[in-house]
C-alpha positions as a Markdown table, in Angstrom:
| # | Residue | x | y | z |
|---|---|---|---|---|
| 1 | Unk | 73.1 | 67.7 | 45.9 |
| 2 | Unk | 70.3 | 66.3 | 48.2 |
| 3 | Unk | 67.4 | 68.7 | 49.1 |
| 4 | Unk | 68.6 | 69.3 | 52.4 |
| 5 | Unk | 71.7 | 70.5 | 51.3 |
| 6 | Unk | 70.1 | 72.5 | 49.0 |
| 7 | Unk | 67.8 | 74.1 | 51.7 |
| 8 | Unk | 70.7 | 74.4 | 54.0 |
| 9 | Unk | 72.4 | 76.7 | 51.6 |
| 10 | Unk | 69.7 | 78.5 | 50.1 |
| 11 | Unk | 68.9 | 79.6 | 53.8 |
| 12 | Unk | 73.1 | 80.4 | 54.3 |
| 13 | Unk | 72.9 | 82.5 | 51.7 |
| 14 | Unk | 69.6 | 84.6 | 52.4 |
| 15 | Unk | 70.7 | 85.1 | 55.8 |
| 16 | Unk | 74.1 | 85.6 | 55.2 |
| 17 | Unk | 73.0 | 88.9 | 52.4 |
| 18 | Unk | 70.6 | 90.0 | 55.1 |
| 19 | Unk | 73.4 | 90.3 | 57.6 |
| 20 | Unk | 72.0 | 88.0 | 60.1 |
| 21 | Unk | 74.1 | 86.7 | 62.8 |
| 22 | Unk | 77.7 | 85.0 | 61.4 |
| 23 | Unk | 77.7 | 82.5 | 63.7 |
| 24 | Unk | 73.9 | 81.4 | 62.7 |
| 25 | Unk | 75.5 | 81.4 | 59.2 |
| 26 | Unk | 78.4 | 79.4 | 59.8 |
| 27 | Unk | 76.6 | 76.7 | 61.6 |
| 28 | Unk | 74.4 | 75.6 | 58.4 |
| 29 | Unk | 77.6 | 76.1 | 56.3 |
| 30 | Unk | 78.7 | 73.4 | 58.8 |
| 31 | Unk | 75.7 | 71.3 | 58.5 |
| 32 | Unk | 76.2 | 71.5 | 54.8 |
| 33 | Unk | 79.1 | 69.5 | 55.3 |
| 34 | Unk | 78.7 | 67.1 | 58.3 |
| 35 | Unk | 79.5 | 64.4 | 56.3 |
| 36 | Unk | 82.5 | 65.0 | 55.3 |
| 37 | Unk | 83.0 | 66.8 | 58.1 |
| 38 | Unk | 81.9 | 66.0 | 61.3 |
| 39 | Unk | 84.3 | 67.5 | 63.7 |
| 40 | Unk | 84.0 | 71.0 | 62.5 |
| 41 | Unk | 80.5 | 70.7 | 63.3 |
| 42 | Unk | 80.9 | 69.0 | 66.7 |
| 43 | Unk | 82.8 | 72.1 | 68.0 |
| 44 | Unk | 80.2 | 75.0 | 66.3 |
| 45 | Unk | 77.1 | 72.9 | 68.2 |
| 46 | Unk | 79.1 | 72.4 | 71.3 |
| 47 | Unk | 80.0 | 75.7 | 71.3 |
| 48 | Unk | 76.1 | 76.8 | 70.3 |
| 49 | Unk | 75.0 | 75.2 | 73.4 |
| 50 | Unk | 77.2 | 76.8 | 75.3 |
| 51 | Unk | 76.1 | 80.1 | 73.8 |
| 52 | Unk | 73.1 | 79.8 | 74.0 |
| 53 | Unk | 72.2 | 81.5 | 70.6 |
| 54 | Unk | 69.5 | 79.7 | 69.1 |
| 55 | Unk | 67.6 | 81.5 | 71.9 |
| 56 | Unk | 68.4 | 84.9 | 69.7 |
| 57 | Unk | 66.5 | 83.0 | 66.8 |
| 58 | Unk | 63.1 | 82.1 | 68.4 |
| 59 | Unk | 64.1 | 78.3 | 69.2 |
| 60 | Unk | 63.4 | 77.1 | 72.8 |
| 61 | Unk | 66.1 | 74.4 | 72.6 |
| 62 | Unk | 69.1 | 73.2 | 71.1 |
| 63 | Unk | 67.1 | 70.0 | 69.7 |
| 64 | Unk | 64.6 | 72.6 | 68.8 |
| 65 | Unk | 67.1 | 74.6 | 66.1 |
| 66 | Unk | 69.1 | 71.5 | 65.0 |
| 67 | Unk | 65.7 | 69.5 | 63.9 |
| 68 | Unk | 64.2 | 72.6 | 62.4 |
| 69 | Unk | 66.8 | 74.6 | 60.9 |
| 70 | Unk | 69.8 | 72.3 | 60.1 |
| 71 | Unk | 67.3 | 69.3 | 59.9 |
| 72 | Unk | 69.2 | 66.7 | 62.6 |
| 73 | Unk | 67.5 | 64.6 | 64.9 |
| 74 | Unk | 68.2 | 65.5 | 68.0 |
| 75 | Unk | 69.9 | 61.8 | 68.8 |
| 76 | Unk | 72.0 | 62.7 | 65.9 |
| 77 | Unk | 72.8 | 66.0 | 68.0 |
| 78 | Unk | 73.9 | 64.2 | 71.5 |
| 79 | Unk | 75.7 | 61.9 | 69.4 |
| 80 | Unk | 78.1 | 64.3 | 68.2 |
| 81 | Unk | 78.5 | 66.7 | 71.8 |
| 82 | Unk | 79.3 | 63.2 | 72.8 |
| 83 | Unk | 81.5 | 62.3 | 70.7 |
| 84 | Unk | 83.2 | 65.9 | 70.4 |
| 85 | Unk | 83.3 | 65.5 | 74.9 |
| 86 | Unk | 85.2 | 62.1 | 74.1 |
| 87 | Unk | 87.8 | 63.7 | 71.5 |
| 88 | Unk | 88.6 | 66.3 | 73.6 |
| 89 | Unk | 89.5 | 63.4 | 76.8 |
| 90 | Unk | 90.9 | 61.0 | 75.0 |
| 91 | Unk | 92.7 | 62.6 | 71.6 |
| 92 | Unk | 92.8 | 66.5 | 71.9 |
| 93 | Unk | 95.5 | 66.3 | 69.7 |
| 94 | Unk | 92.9 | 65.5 | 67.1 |
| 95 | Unk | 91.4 | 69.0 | 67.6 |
| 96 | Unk | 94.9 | 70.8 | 67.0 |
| 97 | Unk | 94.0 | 73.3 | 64.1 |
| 98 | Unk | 95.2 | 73.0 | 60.6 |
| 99 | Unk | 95.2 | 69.4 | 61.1 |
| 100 | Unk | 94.4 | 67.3 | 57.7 |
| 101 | Unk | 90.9 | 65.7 | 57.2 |
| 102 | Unk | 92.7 | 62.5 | 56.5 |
| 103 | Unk | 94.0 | 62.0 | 59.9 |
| 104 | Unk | 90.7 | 62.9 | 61.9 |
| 105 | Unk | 88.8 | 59.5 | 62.5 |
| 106 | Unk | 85.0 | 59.2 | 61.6 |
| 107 | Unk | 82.2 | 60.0 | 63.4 |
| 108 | Unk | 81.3 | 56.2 | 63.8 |
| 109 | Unk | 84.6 | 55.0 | 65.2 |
| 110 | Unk | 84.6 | 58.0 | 68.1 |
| 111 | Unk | 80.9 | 57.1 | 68.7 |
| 112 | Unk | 81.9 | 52.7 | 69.1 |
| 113 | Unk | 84.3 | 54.3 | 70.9 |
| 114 | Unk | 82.7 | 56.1 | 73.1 |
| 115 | Unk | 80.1 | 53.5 | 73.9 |
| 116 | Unk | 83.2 | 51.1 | 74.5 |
| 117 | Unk | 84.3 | 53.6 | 77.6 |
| 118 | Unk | 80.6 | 52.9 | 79.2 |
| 119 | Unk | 80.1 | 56.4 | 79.7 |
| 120 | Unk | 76.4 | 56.7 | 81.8 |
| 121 | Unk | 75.3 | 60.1 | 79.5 |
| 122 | Unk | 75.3 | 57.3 | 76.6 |
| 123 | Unk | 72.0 | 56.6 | 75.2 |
| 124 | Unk | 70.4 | 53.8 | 76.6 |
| 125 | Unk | 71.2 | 50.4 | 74.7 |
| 126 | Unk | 74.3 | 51.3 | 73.5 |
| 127 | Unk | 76.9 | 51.1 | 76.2 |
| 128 | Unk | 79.7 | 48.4 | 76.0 |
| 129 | Unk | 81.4 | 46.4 | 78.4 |
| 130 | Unk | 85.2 | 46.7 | 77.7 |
| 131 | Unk | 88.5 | 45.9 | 79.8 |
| 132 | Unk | 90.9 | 49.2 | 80.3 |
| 133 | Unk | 93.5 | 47.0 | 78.3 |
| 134 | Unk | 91.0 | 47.0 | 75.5 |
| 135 | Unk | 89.9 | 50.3 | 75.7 |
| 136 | Unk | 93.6 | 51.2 | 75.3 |
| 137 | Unk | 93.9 | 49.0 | 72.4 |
| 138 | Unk | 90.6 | 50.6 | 70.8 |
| 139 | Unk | 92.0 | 54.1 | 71.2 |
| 140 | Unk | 94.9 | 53.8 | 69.6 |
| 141 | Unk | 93.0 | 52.2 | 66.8 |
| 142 | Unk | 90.6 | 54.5 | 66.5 |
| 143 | Unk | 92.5 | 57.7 | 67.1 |
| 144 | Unk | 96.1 | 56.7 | 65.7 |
| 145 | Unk | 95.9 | 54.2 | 63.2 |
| 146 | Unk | 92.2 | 55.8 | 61.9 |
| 147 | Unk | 90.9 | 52.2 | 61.4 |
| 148 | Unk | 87.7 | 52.4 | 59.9 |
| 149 | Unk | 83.8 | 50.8 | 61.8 |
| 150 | Unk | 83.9 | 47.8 | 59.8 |
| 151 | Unk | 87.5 | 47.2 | 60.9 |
| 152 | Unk | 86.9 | 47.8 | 64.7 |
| 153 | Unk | 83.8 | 45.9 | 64.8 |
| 154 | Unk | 85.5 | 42.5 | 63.1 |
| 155 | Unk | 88.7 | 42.7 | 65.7 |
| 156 | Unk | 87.2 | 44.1 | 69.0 |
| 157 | Unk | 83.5 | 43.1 | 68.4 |
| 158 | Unk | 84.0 | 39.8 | 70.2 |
| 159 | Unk | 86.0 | 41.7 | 72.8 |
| 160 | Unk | 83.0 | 44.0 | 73.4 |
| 161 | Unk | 79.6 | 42.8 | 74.7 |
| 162 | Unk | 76.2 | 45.3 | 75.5 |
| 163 | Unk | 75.7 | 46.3 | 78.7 |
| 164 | Unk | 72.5 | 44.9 | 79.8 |
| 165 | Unk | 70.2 | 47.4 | 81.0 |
| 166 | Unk | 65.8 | 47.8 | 81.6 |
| 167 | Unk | 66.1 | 50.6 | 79.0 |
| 168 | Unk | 67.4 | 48.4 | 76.4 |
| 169 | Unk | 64.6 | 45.9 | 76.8 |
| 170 | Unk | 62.4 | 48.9 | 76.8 |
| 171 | Unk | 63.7 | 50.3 | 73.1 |
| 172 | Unk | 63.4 | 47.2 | 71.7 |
| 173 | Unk | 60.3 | 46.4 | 73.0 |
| 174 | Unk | 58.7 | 50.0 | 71.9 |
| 175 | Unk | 60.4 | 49.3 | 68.7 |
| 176 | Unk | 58.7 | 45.6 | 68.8 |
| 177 | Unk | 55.1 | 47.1 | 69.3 |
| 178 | Unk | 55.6 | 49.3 | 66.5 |
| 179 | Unk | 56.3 | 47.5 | 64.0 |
| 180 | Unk | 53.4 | 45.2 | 65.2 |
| 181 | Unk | 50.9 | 47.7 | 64.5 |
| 182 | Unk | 52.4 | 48.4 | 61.4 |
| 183 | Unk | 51.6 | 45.2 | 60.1 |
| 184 | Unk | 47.8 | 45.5 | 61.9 |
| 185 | Unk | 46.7 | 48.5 | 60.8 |
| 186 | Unk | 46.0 | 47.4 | 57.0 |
| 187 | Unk | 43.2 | 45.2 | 58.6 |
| 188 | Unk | 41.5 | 47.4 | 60.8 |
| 189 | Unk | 38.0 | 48.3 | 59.3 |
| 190 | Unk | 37.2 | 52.2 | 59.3 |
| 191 | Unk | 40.8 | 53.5 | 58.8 |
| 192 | Unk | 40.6 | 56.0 | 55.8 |
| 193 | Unk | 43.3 | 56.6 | 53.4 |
| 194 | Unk | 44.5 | 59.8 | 55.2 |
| 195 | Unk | 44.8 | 58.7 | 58.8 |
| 196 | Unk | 46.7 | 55.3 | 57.9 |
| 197 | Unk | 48.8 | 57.0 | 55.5 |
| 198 | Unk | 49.5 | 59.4 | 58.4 |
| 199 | Unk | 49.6 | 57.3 | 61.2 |
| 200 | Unk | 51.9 | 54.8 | 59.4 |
| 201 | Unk | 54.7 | 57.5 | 58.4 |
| 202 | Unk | 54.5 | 58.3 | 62.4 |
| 203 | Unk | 55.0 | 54.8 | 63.3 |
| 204 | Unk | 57.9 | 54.4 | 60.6 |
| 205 | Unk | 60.0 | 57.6 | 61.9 |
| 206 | Unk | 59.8 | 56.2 | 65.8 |
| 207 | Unk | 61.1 | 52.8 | 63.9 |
| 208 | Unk | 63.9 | 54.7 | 62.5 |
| 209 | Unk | 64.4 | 56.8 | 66.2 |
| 210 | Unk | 65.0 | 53.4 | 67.9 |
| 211 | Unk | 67.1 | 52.0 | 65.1 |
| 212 | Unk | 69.4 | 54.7 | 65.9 |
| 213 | Unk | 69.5 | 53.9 | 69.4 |
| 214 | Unk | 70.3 | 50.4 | 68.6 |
| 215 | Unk | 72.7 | 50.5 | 65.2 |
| 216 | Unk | 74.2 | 47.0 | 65.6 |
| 217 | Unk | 70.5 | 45.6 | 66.0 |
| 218 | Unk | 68.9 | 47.3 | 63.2 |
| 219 | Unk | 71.6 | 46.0 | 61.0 |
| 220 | Unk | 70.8 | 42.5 | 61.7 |
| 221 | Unk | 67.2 | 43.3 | 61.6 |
| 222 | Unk | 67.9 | 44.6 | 57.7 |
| 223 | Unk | 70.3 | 41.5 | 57.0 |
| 224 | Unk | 67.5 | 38.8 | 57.7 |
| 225 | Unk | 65.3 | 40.6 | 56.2 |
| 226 | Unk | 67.1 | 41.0 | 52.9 |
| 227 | Unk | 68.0 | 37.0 | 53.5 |
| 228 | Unk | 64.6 | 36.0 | 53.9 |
| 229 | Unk | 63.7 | 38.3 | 50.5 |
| 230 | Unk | 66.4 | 36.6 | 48.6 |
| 231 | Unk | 65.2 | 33.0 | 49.7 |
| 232 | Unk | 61.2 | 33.8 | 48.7 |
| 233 | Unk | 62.9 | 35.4 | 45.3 |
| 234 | Unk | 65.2 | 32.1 | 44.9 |
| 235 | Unk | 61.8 | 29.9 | 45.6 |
| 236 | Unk | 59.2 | 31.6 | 43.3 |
């Protein structure tokens, strides 16, 4: 088990003797299983932010609890209320209870799916341009058939384009700069050991932030890099 799963359930179980809230105990018993799971914790975070609860705990915001109790980003957070809001449009059925694990579709297919319908609460980069005759096409993919990411990318990825927008130029631009001064800061005189190792693991997490706005990027981004590794490797 990872250390945050190991956290996460340590925690459960302290509160959970102490007889703290149920509901505070069920959501990092969710959390322990998001990934195979992410549904079930979709609906307990929708319906914590609808509750309100985490005020009850000493956290100002939902973002707040989620980063420092379950440990999620908080884009990992809108991701799944946005994806849960989407399920319960476009496949409710999916939500019918008892239904088998097998037949609910993974968090990544809801989430190209939802940036397929071009929703504006999407985060900024991510929205798609699609037809309604693909978007009809995608759903029942995605919500029937329970094709997997890979599989929707290779047969609608040509269908789909980015919606061009100033805050997409803006996250890659941010995410541009960063790794810019990642690559400076080895050569600038006076640094000491501390504040560059700090500094850098600062500049590294916003790296990772923006990758997460921008999947599809990122993953070309790692593809020539691991290209370009191979070819120096191949050469030496």
């Amino acid at each position: 088990m990872t250390e945050t799963h190991d956290r996460l359930e340590a925690l459960a179980d302290r509160l959970e003797q102490a007889g703290d809230d149920p509901f505070r105990v069920t959501l990092l018993r969710c959390a322990q299983r998001f990934k195979r799971s992410w549904l079930e914790l979709a609906t307990v975070l929708s319906e914590l932010q609808n509750r309100r609860a985490f005020e009850r705990w000493g956290y100002t915001d939902l973002h707040e609890y989620c980063q420092k109790e379950l440990s999620i980003r908080p884009s990992t957070v809108d991701k799944l209320l946005l994806s849960f809001g989407t399920v319960q449009r476009h496949a409710p059925e999916v939500l019918e209870p008892n239904r088998p694990r097998t037949e609910i579709p993974s968090f990544e297919a809801v989430d190209y799916f939802t940036r397929a319908l071009g929703r504006e609460e999407a985060a900024a980069g991510k929205r798609l341009d699609a037809a309604p005759e693909v978007i009809d096409k995608l759903r029942a993919a995605v919500f029937e058939e329970g094709r997997s990411l890979p599989e929707l990318r290779g047969e609608f990825g040509p269908l789909l384009r980015p919606k061009a927008n100033e805050a997409d130029d803006a996250v890659t631009r941010a995410r541009s700069t960063a790794q810019r001064l990642l690559s400076l800061l080895p050569n600038v005189p006076g640094i000491t050991e501390a504040r560059m190792a700090r500094t850098c693991a600062a500049l590294e997490a916003l790296v990772r932030d923006l990758d997460e706005m921008q999947p599809e990027k990122a993953e070309a981004a790692a593809a020539k890099t691991s290209r370009a590794k191979r070819k120096e490797t191949a050469e030496a």
